[in-house]
C-alpha positions in Angstrom: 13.9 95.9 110.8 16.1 94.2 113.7 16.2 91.5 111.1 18.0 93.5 107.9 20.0 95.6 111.4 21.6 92.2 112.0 21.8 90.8 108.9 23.4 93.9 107.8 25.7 93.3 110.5 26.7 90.0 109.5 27.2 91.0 106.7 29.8 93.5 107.8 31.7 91.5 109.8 32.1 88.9 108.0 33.7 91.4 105.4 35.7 92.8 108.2 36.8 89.2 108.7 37.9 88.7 105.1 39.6 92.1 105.0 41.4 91.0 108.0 42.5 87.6 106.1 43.6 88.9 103.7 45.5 91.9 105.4 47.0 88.7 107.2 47.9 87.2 104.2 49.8 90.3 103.0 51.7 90.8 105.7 52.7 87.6 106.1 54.1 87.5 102.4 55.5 90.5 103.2 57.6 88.5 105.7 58.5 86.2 103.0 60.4 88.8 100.8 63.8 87.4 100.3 66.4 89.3 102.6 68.8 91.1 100.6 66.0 92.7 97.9 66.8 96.2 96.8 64.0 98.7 98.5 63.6 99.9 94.9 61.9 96.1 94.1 59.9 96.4 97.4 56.5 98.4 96.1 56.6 96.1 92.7 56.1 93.2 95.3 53.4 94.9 97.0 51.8 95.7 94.7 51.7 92.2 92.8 50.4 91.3 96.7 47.5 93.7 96.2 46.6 92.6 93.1 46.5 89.0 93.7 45.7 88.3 97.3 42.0 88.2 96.8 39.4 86.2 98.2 38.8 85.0 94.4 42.8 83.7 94.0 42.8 83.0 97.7 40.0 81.9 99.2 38.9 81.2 102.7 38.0 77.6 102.2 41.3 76.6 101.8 43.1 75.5 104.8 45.2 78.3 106.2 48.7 76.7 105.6 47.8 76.1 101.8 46.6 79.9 102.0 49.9 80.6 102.8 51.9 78.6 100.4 49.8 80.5 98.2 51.2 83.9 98.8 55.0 82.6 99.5 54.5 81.7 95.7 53.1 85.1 94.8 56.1 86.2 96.5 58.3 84.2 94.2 56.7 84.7 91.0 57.1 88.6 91.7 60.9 88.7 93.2 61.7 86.3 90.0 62.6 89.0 87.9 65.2 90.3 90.5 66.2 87.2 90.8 66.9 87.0 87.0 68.3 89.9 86.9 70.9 89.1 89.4 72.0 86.1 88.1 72.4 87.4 84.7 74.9 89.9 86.1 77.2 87.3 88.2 77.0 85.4 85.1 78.4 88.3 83.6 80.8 89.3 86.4 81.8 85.4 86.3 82.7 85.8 82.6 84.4 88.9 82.5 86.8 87.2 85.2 87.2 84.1 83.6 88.2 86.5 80.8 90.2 88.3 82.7 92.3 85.7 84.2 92.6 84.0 80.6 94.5 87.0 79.3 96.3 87.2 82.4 97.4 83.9 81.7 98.2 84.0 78.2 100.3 87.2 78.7 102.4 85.3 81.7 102.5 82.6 79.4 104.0 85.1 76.4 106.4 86.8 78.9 107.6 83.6 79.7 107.9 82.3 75.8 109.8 85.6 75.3 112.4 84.9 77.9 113.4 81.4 76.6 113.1 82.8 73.2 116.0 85.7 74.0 117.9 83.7 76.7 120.8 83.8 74.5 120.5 87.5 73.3 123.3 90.2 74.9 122.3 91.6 78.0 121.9 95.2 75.9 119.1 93.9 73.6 117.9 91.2 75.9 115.7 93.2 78.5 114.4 95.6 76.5 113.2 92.9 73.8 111.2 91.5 77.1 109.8 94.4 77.7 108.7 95.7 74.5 107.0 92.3 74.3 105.2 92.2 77.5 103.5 96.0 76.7 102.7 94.4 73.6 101.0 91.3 75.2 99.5 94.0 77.9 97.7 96.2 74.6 96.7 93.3 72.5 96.3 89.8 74.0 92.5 88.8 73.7 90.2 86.2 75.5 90.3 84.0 72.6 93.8 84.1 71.9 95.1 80.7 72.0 98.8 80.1 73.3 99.7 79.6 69.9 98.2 83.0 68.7 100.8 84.9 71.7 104.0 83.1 70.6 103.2 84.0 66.8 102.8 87.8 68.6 106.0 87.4 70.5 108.0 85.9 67.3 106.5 88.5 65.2 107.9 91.1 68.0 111.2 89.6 68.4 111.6 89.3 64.4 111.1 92.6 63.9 113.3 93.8 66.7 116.5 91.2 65.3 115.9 93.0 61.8 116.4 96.7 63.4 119.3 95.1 65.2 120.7 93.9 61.9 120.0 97.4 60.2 122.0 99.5 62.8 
């Protein structure tokens, strides 16, 4: 009977020693979180911890700093998505930007074609031709415009506003 007592014991503590591995284990990956991840992705890495930090994915024969690596990689695989995530928008925020600043460009670019193109209009017709043409290169001037698109615009505006000159 003292026998099964202490073997039952034994057996006990050394499950109260793998427990206390593992809990190790957890809260060390825990520490390993990235700073800077949203509270919202916290409990999905928690709870990837408790499904694979076991004593079947990690186990005790391994020395203690491979045990670790372990988990920092369970760590990785599970903020990955985040990760993903958060590139995907700065790529998208990079992009609109780079858009942005393209259109940007080709309406300075138009506003500047404009002025050379009515340098030697009257003063009465010369401003406001300008800027008819830069609201026009405001409301319509796309991304893929090339500078070759916005001066056809700007002619085409300009054209137009000669021929109403004519016809008054």
């Amino acid at each position: 009977m003292d026998e099964a007592k202490e073997h039952e014991r034994e057996a006990k503590r050394k499950a109260d020693e793998e427990a206390q591995r593992l809990q190790s284990l957890k809260h060390h990956a825990l520490t390993c979180i990235p700073y800077g991840i949203p509270a919202k992705w916290r409990p999905g890495v928690i709870e990837h911890l408790e499904r694979y930090v076991t004593p079947e994915r990690v186990p005790p024969w391994l020395p203690h700093h491979e045990q670790l690596s372990v988990v920092r990689g369970l760590v990785d695989v599970a903020v990955k998505p985040y990760r993903t995530e958060v590139d995907r928008e700065v790529a998208q925020k990079h992009a609109k930007e780079q858009a942005e600043g393209r259109i940007q460009a080709l309406i300075e670019h138009g506003v500047r074609y404009a002025n050379h193109e009515t340098k030697d209009w009257d003063i009465g017709s010369k401003y406001p031709a300008r800027r008819e043409v830069e609201e026009m290169l405001k409301a319509e001037v796309k991304a893929d415009w090339t500078e070759e698109d916005v001066e056809d615009a700007v002619d085409e505006v300009l054209e137009e506003l000669e021929e109403e000159a004519e016809d008054e």
